[in-house]
VEXBA-238362 format. One line per 10 residues: number of its first residue (from 0); their letters; for each residue x, y negated, z negated of C-alpha. Coordinates in nm, 3 decimals, m for minus. Layout:
N
NUM) a) X/Y/Z; ...
END
This chain:
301
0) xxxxxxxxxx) 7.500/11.678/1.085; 7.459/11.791/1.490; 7.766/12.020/1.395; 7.624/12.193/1.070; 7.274/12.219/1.249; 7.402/12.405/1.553; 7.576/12.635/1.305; 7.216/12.671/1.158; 7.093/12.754/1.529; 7.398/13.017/1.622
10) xxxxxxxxxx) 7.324/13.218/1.244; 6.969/13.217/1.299; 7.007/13.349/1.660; 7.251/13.662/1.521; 7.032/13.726/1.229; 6.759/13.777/1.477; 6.954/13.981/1.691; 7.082/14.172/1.454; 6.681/14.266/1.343; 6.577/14.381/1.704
20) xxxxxxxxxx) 6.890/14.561/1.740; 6.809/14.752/1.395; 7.071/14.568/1.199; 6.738/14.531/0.962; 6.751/14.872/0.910; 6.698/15.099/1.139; 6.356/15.348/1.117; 6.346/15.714/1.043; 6.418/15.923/1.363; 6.214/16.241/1.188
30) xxxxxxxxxx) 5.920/16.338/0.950; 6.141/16.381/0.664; 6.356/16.071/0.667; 6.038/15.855/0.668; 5.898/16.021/0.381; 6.206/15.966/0.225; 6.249/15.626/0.311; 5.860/15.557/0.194; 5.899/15.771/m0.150; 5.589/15.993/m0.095
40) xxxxxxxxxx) 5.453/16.288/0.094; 5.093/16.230/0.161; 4.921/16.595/0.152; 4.600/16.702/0.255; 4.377/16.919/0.054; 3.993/16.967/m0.065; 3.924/16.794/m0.419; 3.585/17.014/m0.412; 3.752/17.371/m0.399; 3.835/17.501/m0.783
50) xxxxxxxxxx) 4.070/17.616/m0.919; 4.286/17.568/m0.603; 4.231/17.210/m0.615; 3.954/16.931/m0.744; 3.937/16.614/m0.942; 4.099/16.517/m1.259; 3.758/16.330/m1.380; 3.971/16.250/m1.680; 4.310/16.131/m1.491; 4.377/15.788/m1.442
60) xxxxxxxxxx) 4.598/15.595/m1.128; 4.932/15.513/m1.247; 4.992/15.132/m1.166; 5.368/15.167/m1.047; 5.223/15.447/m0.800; 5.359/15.432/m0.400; 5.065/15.597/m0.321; 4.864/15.420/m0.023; 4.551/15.265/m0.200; 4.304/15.499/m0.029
70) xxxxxxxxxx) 4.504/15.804/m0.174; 4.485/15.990/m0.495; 4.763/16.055/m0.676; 4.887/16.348/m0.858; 4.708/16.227/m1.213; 4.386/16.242/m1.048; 4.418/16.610/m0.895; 4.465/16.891/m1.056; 4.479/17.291/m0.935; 4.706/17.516/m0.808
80) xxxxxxxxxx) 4.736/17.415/m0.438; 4.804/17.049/m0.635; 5.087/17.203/m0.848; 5.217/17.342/m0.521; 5.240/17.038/m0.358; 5.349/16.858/m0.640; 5.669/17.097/m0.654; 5.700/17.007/m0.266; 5.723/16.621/m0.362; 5.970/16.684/m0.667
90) xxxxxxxxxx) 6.203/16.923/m0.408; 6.216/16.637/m0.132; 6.248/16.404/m0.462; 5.951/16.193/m0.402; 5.625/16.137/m0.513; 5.350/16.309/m0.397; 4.994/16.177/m0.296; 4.648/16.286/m0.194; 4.467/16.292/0.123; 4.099/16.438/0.144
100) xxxxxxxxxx) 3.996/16.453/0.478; 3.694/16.725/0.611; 3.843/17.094/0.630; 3.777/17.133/1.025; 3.985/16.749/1.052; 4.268/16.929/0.934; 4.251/17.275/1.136; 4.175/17.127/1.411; 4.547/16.956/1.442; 4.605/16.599/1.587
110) xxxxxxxxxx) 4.650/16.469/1.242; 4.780/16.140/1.416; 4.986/16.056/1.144; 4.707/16.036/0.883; 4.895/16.287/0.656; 5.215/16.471/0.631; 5.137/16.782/0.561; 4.844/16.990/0.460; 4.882/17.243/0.098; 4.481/17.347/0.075
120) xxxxxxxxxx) 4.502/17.710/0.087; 4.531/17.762/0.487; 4.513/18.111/0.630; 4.804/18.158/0.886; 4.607/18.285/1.225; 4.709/18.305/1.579; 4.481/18.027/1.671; 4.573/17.770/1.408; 4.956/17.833/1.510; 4.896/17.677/1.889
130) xxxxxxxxxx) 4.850/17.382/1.713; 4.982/17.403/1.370; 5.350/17.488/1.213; 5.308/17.722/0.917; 5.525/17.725/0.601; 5.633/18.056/0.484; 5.296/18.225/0.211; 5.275/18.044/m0.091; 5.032/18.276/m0.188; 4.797/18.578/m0.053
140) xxxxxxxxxx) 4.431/18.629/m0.147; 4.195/18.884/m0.085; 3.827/18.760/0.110; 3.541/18.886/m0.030; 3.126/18.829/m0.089; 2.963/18.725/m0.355; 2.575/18.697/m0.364; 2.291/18.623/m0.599; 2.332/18.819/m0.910; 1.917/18.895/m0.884
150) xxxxxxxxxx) 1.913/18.981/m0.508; 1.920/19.348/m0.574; 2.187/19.361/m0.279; 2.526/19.570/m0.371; 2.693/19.700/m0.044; 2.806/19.567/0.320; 2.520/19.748/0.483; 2.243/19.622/0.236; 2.341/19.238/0.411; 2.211/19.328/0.756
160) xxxxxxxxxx) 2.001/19.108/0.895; 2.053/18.861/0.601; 2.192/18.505/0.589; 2.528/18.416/0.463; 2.677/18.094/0.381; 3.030/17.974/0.460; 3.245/17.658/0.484; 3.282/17.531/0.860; 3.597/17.608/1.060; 3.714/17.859/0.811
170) xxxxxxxxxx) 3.806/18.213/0.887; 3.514/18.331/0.666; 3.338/18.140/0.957; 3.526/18.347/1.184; 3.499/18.705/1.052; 3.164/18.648/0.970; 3.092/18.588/1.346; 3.325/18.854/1.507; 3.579/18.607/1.639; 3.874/18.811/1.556
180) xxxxxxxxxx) 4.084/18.706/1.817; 4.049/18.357/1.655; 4.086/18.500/1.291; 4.400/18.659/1.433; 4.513/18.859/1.122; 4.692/19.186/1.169; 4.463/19.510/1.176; 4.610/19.610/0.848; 4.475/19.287/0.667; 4.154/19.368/0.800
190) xxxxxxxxxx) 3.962/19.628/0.570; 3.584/19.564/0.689; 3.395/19.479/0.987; 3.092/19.212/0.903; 2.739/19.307/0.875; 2.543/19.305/1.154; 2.254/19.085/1.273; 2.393/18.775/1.000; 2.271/18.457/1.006; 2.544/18.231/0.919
200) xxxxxxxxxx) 2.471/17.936/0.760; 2.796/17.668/0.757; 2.838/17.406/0.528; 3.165/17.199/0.463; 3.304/17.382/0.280; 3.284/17.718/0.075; 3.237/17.575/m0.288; 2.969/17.392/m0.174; 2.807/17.744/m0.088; 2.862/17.864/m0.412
210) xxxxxxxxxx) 2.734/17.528/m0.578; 2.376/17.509/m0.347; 2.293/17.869/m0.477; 2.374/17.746/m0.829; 2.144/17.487/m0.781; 1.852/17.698/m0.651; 1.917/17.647/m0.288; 1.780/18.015/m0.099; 1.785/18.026/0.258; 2.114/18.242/0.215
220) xxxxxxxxxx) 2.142/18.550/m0.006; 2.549/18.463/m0.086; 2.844/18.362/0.078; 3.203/18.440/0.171; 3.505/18.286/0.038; 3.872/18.378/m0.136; 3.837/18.614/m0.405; 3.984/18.322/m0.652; 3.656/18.069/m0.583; 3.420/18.381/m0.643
230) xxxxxxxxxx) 3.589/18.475/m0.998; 3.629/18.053/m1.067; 3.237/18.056/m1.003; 3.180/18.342/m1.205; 3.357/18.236/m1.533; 3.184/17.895/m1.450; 2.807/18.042/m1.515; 2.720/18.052/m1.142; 2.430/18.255/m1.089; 2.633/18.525/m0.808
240) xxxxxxxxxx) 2.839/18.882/m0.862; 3.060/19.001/m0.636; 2.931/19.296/m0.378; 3.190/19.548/m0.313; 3.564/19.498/m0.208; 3.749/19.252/m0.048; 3.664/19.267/0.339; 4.044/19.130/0.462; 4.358/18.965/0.302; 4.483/18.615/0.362
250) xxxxxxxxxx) 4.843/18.474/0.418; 4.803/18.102/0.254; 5.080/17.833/0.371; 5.143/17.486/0.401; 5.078/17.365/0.762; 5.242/17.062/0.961; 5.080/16.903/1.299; 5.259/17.019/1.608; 5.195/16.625/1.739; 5.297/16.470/1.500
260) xxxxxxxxxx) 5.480/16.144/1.619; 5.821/16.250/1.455; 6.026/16.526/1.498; 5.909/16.794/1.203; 6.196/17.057/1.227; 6.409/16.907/0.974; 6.117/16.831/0.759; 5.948/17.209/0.771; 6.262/17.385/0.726; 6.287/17.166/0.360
270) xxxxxxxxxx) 5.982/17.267/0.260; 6.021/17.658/0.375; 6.355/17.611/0.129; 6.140/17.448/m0.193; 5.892/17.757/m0.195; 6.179/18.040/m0.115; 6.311/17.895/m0.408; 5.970/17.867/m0.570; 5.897/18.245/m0.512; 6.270/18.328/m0.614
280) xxxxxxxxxx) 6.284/18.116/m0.953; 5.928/18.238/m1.038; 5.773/17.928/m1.040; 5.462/18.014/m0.816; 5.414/18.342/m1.021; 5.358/18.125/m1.339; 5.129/17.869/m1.131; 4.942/18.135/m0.983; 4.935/18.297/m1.345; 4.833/17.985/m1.536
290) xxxxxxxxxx) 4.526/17.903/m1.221; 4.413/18.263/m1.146; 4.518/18.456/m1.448; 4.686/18.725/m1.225; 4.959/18.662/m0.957; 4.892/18.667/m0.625; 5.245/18.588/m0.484; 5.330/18.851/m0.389; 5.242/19.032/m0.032; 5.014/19.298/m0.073
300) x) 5.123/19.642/0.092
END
């Protein structure tokens, strides 16, 4: 019996060994292993910013999901950023899942590990990329203003001196307030300077601009946003036209924390391959197609 237990004792003692020494398995080494390993990319992205992404009111949780409990899954988002990611997950051959943290929590980088990866419409500027790894454009949209359709307003100059709305930490934010070197778009994507003597009025995030005028909110004449939220809120009944032309262009990408605990090399240069391939097979013309009803894939000239 002393024999067989010592046995016991000498097994045990390998088996243990074997654990701490990784003979359990060992851990991913880099971002994309671990999502791998785990079976889902958690994304970030706004569920309040039509028709790039918001709820499914009418989806339901899947019970076999892998999604972390306080994540949404892909049956209870819907949009075109959603699609997007969606096509991310099926490329890396996982599933994908929802984070919805505030807009200026994700630009400001530091993500500490909350998310993988962030697929909410992001304009690539000089700024963003001390902190931030860009994708390759998914998609390109042109800025513009829309304000009240009975403010008698119809040009740039006719917004002196008037308030404008905007969502917080976007570069709306920052053209609206002359911070170009922190918008840090080429000159050529640039096509107007901002009225002068604005007030800018932030909330968190653009749709909600569009959503307090539609609900008689009127300490700001309109707001500025991507051309795509302006024509959602039209077709939607909201009481706003748009004034004039767009005022620049956007390059919109996926984004990936520079700290990030694991290395992300291996895990940015998969995702750069799914939309190549996405642009290539024409899969982001149709999505952009079926959410905007025109596609705006393709760089403008």
């Amino acid at each position: 019996m002393k024999k067989l237990y010592n046995v016991f004792v000498v097994a045990l003692v390998a088996a243990l060994a074997l654990t701490a020494c990784g003979g359990g398995g060992a851990k991913a080494d880099n971002l994309l292993d671990a999502i791998k390993e785990r079976g889902y990319i958690l994304v970030s992205t706004d569920p309040n910013y039509a028709p790039q992404s918001f709820l499914n009111t009418e989806g339901k949780r899947p019970a076999d999901t892998k999604c972390p409990s306080d994540a949404l899954t892909t049956a209870e988002m819907q949009g075109f950023d959603v699609d997007v990611a969606k096509a991310i997950g099926t490329g890396l051959g996982v599933e994908t899942c929802f984070a919805t943290p505030s807009w200026d929590a994700i630009t400001a980088g530091n993500w500490a590990d909350k998310w993988d990866i962030s697929v909410g419409s992001m304009t690539i500027t000089t700024a963003r990329q001390q902190i931030l790894n860009f994708s390759v454009p998914y998609y390109y949209t042109p800025a513009v203003i829309a304000v009240r359709a009975d403010s008698g307003l119809s040009t740039l100059a006719d917004l002196e001196g008037q308030a404008l709305c905007v969502g917080a930490a976007t570069t709306y934010d920052q053209w609206l307030n002359n911070d170009f070197e922190g918008l840090g778009l080429p000159a050529s994507s640039i096509y107007a300077q901002p009225p002068a003597n604005v007030t800018v009025v932030p909330l968190e995030t653009d749709q909600e601009c569009a959503q307090a005028i539609a609900a008689g909110r009127e300490d700001f004449v309109g707001y500025v946003t991507s051309e795509t939220v302006v024509d959602a809120n039209i077709a939607e009944g909201f009481p706003v036209v748009k004034l004039g032309s767009p005022v620049y262009s956007e390059d919109l990408a996926a984004a990936i924390d520079k700290n990030a605990s694991l290395p992300t090399d291996t895990f940015l240069a998969e995702v750069n391959k799914i939309i190549t391939q996405m642009h290539e097979d024409g899969t982001l013309s149709n999505l952009s197609l079926q959410w905007f009803d025109v596609d705006l894939t393709q760089a403008p000239n």
